[in-house]
C-alpha positions as CSV (number, residue, x, y, z in Angstrom):
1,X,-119.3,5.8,69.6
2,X,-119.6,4.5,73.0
3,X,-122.2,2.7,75.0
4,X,-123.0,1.0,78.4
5,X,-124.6,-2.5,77.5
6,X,-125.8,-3.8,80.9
7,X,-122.2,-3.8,82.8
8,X,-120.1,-3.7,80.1
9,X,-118.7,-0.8,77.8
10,X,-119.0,-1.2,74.0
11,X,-117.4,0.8,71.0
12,X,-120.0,0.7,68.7
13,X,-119.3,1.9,64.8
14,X,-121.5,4.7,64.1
15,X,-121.9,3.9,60.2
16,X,-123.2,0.0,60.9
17,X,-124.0,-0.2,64.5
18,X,-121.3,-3.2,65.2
19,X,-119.1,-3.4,67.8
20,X,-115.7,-2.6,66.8
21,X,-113.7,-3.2,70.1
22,X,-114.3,-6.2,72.9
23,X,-116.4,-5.5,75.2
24,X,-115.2,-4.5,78.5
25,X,-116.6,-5.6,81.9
26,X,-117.3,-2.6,84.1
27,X,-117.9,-3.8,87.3
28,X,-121.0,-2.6,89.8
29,X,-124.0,-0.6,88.4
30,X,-122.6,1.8,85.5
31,X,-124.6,5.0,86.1
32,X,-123.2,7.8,83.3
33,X,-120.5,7.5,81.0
34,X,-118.2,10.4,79.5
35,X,-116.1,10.5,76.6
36,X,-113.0,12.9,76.3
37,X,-110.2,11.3,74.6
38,X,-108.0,9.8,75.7
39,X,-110.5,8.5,78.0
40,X,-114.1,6.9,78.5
41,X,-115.1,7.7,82.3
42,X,-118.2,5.4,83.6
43,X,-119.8,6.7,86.9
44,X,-120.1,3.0,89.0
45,X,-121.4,1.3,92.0
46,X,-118.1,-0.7,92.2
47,X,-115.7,1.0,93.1
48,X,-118.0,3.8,94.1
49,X,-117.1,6.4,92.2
50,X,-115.8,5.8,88.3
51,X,-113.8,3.5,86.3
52,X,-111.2,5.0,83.4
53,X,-111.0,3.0,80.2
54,X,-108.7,4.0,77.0
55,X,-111.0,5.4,74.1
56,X,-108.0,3.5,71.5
57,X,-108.3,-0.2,72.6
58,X,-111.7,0.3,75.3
59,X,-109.2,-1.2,77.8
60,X,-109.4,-0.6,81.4
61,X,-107.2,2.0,82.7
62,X,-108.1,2.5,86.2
63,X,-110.8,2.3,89.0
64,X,-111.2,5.4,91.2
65,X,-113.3,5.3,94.4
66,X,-114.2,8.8,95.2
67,X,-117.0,7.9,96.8
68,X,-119.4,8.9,93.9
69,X,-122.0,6.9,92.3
70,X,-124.3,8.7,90.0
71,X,-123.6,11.0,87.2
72,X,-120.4,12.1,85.4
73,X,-119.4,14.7,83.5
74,X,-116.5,16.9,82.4
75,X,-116.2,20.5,81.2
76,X,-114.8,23.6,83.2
77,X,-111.3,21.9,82.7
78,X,-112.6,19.2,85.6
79,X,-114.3,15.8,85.6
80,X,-117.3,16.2,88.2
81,X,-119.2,13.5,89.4
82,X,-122.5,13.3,92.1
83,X,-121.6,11.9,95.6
84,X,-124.7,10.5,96.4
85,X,-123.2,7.8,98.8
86,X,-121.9,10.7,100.7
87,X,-122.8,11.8,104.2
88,X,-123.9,14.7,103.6
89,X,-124.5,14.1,99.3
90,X,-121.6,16.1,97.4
91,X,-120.0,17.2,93.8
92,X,-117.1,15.7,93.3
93,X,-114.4,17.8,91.4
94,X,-111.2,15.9,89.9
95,X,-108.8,16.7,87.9
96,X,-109.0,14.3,84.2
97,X,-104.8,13.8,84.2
98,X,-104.5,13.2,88.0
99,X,-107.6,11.0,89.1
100,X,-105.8,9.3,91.5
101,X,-105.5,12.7,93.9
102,X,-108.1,13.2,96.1
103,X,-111.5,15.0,94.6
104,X,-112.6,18.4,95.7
105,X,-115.7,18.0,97.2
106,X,-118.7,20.8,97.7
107,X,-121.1,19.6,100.2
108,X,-124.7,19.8,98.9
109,X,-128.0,19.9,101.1
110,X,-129.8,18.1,98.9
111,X,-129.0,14.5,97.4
112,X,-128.7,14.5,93.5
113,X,-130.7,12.8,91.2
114,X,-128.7,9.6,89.4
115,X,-129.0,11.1,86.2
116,X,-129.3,14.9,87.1
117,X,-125.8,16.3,86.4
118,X,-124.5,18.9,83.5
119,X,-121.6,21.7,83.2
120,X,-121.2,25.2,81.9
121,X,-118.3,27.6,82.1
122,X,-120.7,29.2,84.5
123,X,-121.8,26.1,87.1
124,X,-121.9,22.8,87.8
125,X,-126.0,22.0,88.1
126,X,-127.6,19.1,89.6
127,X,-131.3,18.4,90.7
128,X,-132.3,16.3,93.9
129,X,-135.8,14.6,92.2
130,X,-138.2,16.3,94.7
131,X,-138.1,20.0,94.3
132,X,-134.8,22.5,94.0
133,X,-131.7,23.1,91.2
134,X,-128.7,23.5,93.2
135,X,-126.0,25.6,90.8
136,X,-122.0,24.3,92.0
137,X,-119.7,27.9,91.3
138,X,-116.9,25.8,89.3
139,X,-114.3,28.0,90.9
140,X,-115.1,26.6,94.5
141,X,-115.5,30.3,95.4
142,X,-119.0,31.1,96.1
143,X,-121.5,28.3,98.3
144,X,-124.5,26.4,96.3
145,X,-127.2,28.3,95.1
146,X,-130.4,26.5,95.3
147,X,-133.4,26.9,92.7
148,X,-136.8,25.7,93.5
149,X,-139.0,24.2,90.8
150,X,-142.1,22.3,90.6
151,X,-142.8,18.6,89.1
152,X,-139.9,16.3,90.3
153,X,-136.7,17.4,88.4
154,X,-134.6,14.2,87.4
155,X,-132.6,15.7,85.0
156,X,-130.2,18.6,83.7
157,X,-129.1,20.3,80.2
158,X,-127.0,23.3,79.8
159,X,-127.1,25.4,76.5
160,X,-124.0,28.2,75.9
161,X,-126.0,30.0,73.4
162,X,-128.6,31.4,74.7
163,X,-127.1,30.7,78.3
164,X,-130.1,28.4,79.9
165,X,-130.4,25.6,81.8
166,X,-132.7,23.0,81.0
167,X,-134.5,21.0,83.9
168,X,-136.5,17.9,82.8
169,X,-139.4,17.1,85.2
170,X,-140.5,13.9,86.1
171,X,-144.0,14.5,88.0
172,X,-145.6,17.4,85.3
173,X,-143.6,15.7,82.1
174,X,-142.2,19.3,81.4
175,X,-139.1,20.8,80.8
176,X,-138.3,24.5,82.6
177,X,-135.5,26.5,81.5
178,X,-133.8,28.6,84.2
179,X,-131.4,32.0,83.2
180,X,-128.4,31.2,85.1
């Protein structure tokens, strides 16, 4: 199991809570972390955009600034990030194996939430902490879709089964689901 500790990325063992690898220095502010082996992928304020460390050893494999700063995930066969240091703000879209090529970037009109960031076969969603969903087409094929809710959503969950997407609101302390 993995874990940010302040600015500094821990493997912790899940059956005693110890730290079973040094911990590693991550550099900046880490924002969201994302584990798919080979690699651990932190979302960071230095470089901005993420750092790649090795899941075997927790040692650091790369630093990647894409010019994103908040959330990371992966699914859709792509590691996505939030460009939130971007003029205008922006999904990032790299490929896992090649993160030294330049990301695919969908330009949003709204800025995303840190923390507000989740992936289905189906979209890419993020929430800008005022009022709207925006839904990225993973396929690059169709333009943002925007979803307006009520009470400041911060954050975003995707389900397969049903198919729902889960916005957490800040302002009301409620969670909407939306049928994508």
């Amino acid at each position: 199991m993995w874990v940010i500790a302040g600015t500094k990325l821990r493997r912790i063992d899940p059956h005693d809570l110890h730290t079973r690898a040094r911990s590693t220095e991550i550099g900046g502010d880490p924002h969201g972390m994302w584990v798919a082996p080979p690699c651990v992928y932190v979302a960071t304020t230095m470089p901005e955009g993420f750092v790649a460390f090795d899941t075997t050893n927790g040692k650091r494999i790369g630093a990647y600034p894409v010019g994103g700063a908040g959330e990371v995930v992966a699914g859709a066969g792509s590691l996505w990030l939030t460009g939130n240091l971007r003029q205008p703000p922006a999904i990032l879209r790299l490929d896992p194996d090649s993160p030294d090529e330049k990301a695919d970037e969908t330009r949003l009109s709204v800025r995303p939430a840190n923390d507000a960031l989740a992936v289905s076969l189906d979209g890419v969603w993020t929430a800008d902490g005022t009022d709207t969903v925006v839904r990225v087409d993973p396929s690059g094929r169709h333009d943002p879709e925007s979803v307006k809710v009520a009470g400041q959503p911060w954050a975003v969950a995707v389900s397969d089964s049903p198919k729902l997407i889960w916005v957490a609101q800040r302002k009301s302390d409620t969670v909407t689901q939306i049928a994508p």
